[in-house]
C-alpha positions as CSV (number, residue, x, y, z in Angstrom):
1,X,0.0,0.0,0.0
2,X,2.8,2.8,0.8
3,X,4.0,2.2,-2.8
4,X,0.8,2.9,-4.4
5,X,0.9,6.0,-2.3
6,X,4.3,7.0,-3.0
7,X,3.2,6.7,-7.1
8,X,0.2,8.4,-6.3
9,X,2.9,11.4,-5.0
10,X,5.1,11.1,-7.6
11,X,2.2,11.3,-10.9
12,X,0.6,14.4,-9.0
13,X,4.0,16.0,-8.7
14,X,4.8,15.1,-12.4
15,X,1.8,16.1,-13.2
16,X,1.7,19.4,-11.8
17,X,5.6,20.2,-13.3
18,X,3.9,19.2,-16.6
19,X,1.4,22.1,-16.0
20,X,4.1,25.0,-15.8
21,X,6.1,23.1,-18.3
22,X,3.3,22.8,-21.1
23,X,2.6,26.9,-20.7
24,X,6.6,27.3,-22.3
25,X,6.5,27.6,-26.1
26,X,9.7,25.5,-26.9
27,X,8.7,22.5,-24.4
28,X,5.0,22.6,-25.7
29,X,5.8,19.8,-28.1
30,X,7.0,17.6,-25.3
31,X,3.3,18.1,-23.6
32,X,1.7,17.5,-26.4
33,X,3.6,15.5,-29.2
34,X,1.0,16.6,-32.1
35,X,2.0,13.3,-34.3
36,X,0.9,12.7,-37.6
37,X,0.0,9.6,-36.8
38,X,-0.9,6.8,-38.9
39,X,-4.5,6.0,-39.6
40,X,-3.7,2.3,-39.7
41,X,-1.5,2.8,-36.3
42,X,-4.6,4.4,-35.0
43,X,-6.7,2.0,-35.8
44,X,-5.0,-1.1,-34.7
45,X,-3.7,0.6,-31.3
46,X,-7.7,1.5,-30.9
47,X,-8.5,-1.7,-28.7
48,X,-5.3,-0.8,-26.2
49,X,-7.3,2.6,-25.3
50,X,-10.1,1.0,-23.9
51,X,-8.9,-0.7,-20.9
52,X,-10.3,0.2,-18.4
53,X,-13.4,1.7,-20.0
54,X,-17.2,-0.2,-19.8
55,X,-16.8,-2.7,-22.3
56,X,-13.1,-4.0,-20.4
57,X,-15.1,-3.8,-16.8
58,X,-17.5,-6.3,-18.0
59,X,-15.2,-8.6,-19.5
60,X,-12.8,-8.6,-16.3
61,X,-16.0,-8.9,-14.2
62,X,-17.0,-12.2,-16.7
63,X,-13.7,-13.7,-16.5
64,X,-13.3,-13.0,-12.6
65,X,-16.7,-14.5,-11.8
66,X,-16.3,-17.5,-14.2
67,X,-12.9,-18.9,-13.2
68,X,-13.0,-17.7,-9.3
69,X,-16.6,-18.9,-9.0
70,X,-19.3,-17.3,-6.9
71,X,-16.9,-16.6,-3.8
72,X,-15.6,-13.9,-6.3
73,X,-18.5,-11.3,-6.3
74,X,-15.9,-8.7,-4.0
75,X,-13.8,-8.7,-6.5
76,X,-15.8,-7.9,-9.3
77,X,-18.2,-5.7,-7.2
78,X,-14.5,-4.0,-6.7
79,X,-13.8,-3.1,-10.5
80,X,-16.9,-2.0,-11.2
81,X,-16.5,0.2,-7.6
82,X,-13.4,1.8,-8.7
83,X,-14.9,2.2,-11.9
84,X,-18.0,4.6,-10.7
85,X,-15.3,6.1,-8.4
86,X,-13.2,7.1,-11.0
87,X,-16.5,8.1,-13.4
88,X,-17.3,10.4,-10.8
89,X,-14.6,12.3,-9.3
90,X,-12.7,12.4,-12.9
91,X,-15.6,13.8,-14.5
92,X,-16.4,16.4,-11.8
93,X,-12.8,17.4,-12.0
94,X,-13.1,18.0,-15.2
95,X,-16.3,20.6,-14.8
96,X,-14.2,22.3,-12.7
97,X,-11.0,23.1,-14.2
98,X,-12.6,23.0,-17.8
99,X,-9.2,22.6,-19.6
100,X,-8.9,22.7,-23.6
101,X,-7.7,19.7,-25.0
102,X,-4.8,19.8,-27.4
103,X,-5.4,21.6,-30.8
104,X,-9.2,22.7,-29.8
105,X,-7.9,26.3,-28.6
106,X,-11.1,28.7,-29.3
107,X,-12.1,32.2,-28.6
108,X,-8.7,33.7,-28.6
109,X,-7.6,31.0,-25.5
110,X,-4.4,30.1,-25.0
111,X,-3.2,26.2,-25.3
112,X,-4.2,23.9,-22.7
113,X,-5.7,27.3,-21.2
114,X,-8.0,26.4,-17.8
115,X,-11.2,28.2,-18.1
116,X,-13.2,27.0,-14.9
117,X,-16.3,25.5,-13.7
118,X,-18.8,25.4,-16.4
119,X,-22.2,22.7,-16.2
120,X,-22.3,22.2,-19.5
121,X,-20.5,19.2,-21.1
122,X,-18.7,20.4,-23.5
123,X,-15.8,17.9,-24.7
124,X,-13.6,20.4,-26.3
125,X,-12.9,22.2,-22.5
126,X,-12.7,18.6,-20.8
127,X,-9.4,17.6,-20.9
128,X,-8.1,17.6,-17.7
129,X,-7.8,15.0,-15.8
130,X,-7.6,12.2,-18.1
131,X,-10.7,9.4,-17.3
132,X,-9.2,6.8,-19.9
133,X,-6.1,7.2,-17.8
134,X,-8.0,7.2,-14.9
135,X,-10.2,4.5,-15.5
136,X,-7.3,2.6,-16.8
137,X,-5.3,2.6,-13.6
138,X,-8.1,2.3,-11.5
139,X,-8.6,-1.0,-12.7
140,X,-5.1,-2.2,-12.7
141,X,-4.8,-0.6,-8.8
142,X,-8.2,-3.2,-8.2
143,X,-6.7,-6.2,-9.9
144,X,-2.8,-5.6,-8.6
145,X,-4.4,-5.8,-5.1
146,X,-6.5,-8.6,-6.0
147,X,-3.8,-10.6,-8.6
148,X,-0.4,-9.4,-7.4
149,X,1.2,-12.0,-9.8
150,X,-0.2,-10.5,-12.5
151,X,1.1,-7.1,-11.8
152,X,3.5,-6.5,-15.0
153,X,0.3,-6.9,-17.4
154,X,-2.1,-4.8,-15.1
155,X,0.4,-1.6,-14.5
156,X,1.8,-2.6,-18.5
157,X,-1.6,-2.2,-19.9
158,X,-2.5,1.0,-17.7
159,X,0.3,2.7,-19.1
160,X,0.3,1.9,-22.9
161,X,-3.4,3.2,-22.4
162,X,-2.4,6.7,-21.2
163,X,0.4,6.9,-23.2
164,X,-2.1,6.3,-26.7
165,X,-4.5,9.7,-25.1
166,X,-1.2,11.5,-24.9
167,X,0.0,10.5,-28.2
168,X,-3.0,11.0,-30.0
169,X,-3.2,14.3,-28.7
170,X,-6.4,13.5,-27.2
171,X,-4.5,15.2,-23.3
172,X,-1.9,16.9,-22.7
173,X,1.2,15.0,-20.7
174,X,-0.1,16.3,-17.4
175,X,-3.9,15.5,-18.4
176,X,-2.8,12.1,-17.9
177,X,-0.4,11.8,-15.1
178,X,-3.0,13.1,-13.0
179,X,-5.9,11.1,-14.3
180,X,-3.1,8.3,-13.9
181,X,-2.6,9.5,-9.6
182,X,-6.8,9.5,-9.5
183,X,-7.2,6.3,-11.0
184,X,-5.0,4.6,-8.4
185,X,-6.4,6.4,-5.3
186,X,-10.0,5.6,-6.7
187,X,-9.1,1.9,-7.4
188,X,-7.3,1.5,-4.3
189,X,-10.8,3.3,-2.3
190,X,-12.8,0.9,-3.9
191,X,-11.0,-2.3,-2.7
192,X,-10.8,-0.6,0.9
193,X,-14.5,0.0,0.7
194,X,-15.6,-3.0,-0.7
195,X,-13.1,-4.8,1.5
196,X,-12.1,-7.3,-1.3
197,X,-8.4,-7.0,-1.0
C-alpha cells in the first residue's frame, strides 16, 4: 500500500511540473507530441485505449466470476466500484478546471488554457484530468491488489493506455499523469470500501 501512495505522490508531482512546463512555447511539443499519426496505427492501437473503459469492466468482471466462482462477487463488485469512483470524481474534476484539450484552442484561448467551472458538457474544455487514464489505472490498482502475480500486465496495460491519449493528442502530458494519480487512489478506495483486497 505505501508504494501505491508513494506513485500516487510522484504522478501528481509530475503532473503538476507538466502544468508549468506545457505553458513554455519551446517545451509545448513535449506536452503535447502533435503526431501525424498513422491511420492504420490508430486503428489497430484503438483496442489498447479501452482498458479500463465499460466494455473491459465487463469482460474482467466475466472472467473473474467464471474462473474464481461465486466466492468472487468482492472482487468484481471492486472493479466495477473503482470504476464509478473514477466516473465520478474524474468527470467532476473535469467541470471544474474546464481545460482545452490539445489543438481545440477557441475564442482567442491560449493552449491547454484552464477556463473553470462550467455545467455544461462540452468535450472540447474537458481535458483535464484524463478518465481513460483514470479508468485505466483504477482497474489495474483493483486487480494488482487482487492478482499481485499479474502485476506486470495490469500496470503494462494501464500505461500503454495513457500513453495512446497523450499520443494521440487526445491530453496533454499532465492531463494524464494526474488522471493516472486519480485512477490509483480511486481503485485503491474501492477495494478498501468493498473490502475485497
Amino acid at each position: 500500500m505505501p508504494a501505491m501512495c508513494w506513485a500516487i505522490l510522484v504522478l501528481l508531482l509530475a503532473g503538476s511540473a507538466s502544468v508549468l512546463l506545457e505553458r513554455r512555447k519551446n517545451l509545448s511539443r513535449f506536452a503535447s507530441p502533435e503526431l501525424d499519426v498513422n491511420r492504420d496505427v490508430k486503428r489497430e492501437t484503438q483496442f489498447l485505449g479501452q482498458y479500463g473503459q465499460f466494455t473491459c469492466l465487463v469482460i474482467a468482471c466475466a472472467l473473474i466470476l467464471t474462473l474464481d466462482g461465486p466466492e468472487a462477487w468482492p472482487a468484481a463488485a471492486a472493479l466495477v466500484a473503482g470504476a464509478v469512483l473514477t466516473l465520478l470524481s474524474t468527470h467532476a474534476a473535469k467541470r471544474v478546471f474546464g481545460r482545452i484539450r490539445p489543438g481545440r484552442e477557441r475564442d482567442g484561448y491560449y493552449r491547454g488554457a484552464f477556463l473553470g467551472p462550467t455545467w455544461r458538457r462540452l468535450s472540447w474544455r474537458e481535458g483535464f484530468p484524463s478518465s481513460h487514464a483514470a479508468g485505466a489505472f483504477a482497474m489495474s490498482a483493483v486487480l494488482y491488489e487482487l492478482y499481485p502475480d499479474g502485476a506486470l500486465v495490469w500496470w503494462g496495460l494501464a500505461v500503454i493506455t495513457s500513453v495512446i491519449r497523450w499520443l494521440i493528442d487526445a491530453h496533454f502530458l499532465s492531463d494524464v499523469l494526474v488522471g493516472s494519480a486519480m485512477g490509483i487512489g480511486c481503485g485503491m478506495g474501492a477495494v478498501w470500501l468493498v473490502g475485497a483486497g
